[in-house]
N, C-alpha and C positions, 0 to 999 in steps of 0.2 A: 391435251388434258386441260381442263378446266379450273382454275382458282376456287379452293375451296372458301363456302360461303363466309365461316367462321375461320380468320387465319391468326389470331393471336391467344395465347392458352385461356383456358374456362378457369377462371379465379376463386369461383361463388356461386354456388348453384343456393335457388331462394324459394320458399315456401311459403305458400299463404294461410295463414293461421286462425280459428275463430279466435282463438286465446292466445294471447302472448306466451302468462304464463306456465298455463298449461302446456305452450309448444316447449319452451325451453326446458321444461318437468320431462318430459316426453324424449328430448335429443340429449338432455342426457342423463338419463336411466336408460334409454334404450341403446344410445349411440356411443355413447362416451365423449361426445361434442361438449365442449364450452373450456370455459369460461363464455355466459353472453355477456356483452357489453349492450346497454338498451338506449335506446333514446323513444321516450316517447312522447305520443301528442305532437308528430313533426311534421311541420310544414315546410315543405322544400321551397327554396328560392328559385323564383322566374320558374315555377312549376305549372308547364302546361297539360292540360289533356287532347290530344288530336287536336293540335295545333289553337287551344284555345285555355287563356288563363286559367288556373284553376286553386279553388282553397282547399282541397278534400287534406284531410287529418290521418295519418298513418303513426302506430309503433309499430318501430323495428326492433331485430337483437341480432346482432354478429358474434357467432362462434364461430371455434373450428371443430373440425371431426377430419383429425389425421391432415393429412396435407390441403383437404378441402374446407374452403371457409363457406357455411351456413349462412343463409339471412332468413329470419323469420318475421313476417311481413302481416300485422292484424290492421286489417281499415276497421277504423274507426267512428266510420258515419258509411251510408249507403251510395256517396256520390260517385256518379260515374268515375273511370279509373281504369289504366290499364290492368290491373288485379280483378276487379270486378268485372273486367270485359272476359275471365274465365270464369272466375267464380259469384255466384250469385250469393249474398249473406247466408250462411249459415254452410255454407262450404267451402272447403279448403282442399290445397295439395300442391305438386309443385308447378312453380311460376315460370321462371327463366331462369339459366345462366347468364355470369357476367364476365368478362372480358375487358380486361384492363388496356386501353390504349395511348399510347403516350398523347398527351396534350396537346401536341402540336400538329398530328395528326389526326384529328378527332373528327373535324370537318371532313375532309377526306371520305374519313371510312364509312363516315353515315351517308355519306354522297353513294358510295359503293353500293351499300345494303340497299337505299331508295334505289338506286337506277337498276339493282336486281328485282326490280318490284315489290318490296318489303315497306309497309309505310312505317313511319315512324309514330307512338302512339300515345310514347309523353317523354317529355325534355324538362330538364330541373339542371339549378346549378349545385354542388354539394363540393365544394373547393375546386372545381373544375369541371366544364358540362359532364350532363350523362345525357343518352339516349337510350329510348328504351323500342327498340324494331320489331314488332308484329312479325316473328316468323312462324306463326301455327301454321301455315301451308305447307310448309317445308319442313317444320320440326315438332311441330307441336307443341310449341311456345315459345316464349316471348327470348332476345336476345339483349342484354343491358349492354351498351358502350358505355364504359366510363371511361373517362380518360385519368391520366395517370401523370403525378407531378409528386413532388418529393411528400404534400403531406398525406395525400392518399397511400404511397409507400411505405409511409411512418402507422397509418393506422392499421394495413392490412399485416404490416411488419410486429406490431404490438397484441394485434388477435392471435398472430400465429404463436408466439412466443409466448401469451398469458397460458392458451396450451399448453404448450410443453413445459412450463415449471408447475402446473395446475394436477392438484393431487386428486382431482374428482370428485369433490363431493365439497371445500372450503368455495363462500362465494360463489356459488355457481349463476348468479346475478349481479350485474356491476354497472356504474356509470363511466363515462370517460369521460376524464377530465377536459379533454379538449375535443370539439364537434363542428360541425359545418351549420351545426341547426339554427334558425330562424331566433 
């Protein structure tokens, strides 16, 4: 039997948004997701595209909905982007899952996903590398490695938990006080 391609749990399943705020309007009246936490206007560090520097401008917003954490993903200019390499401006839906890998195997596992023929299709640092693996052949989207160190555990550990004390309707918009952002 074969090693499945994806072996560490799906963290974060992420959605590309025309609007920000109209996605997070949307996830939670429809969903019951949030609290989001936003960062916007973010340029990720050491943020490539297919292997070539890149400044493109993205807001995000991390909720959760139930045991799963959200990301809502609006580009903010038209440049190339593994988000744009599905959706063309004025379309949206979803992106990729993410997968949280421990830090110290992080090389490793994108080693794995390339040598399964998956290229890699942008790489950024956000406290600890991510990669982002072109699997539409196989799955029909994108695959996020992030790797995983205590403050990426503190952040996804604080979404989850804004949740579960989150009455649904107080806030449903927030900043965090602490960020990886540029």
């Amino acid at each position: 039997m074969q090693e499945p391609l994806i072996r560490y749990p799906i963290a974060q399943y992420a959605y590309v948004v025309n609007d920000l705020d109209e996605g997070i309007r949307h996830w939670v009246e429809v969903m019951g997701a949030g609290p989001f936490f936003v960062s916007r206007n973010h340029r990720g560090k050491d943020h490539t595209y297919r292997g070539t520097l890149d400044e493109a401008v993205f807001s995000y917003a991390f909720g959760q909905a139930g045991p799963a954490q959200i990301q809502l993903i609006q580009c903010m200019d038209d440049s190339p982007s593994v988000y744009r390499d599905m959706f063309a401006p004025g379309e949206e839906g979803f992106h990729h899952v993410a997968c949280l890998v421990p830090a110290a195997d992080m090389q490793a596992e994108v080693k794995r996903f390339t040598d399964a023929g998956y290229e890699v299709g942008s790489t950024l640092h956000s406290y600890v590398p991510v990669a982002y693996l072109d699997c539409r052949s196989a799955l029909g989207f994108f695959v996020e490695l992030h790797g995983l160190n205590d403050d990426v555990d503190e952040l996804f550990r604080e979404i989850r938990e804004a949740h579960e004390q989150w009455d649904g309707v107080t806030d449903p918009v927030r900043v965090r006080s602490k960020t990886s952002s540029l």
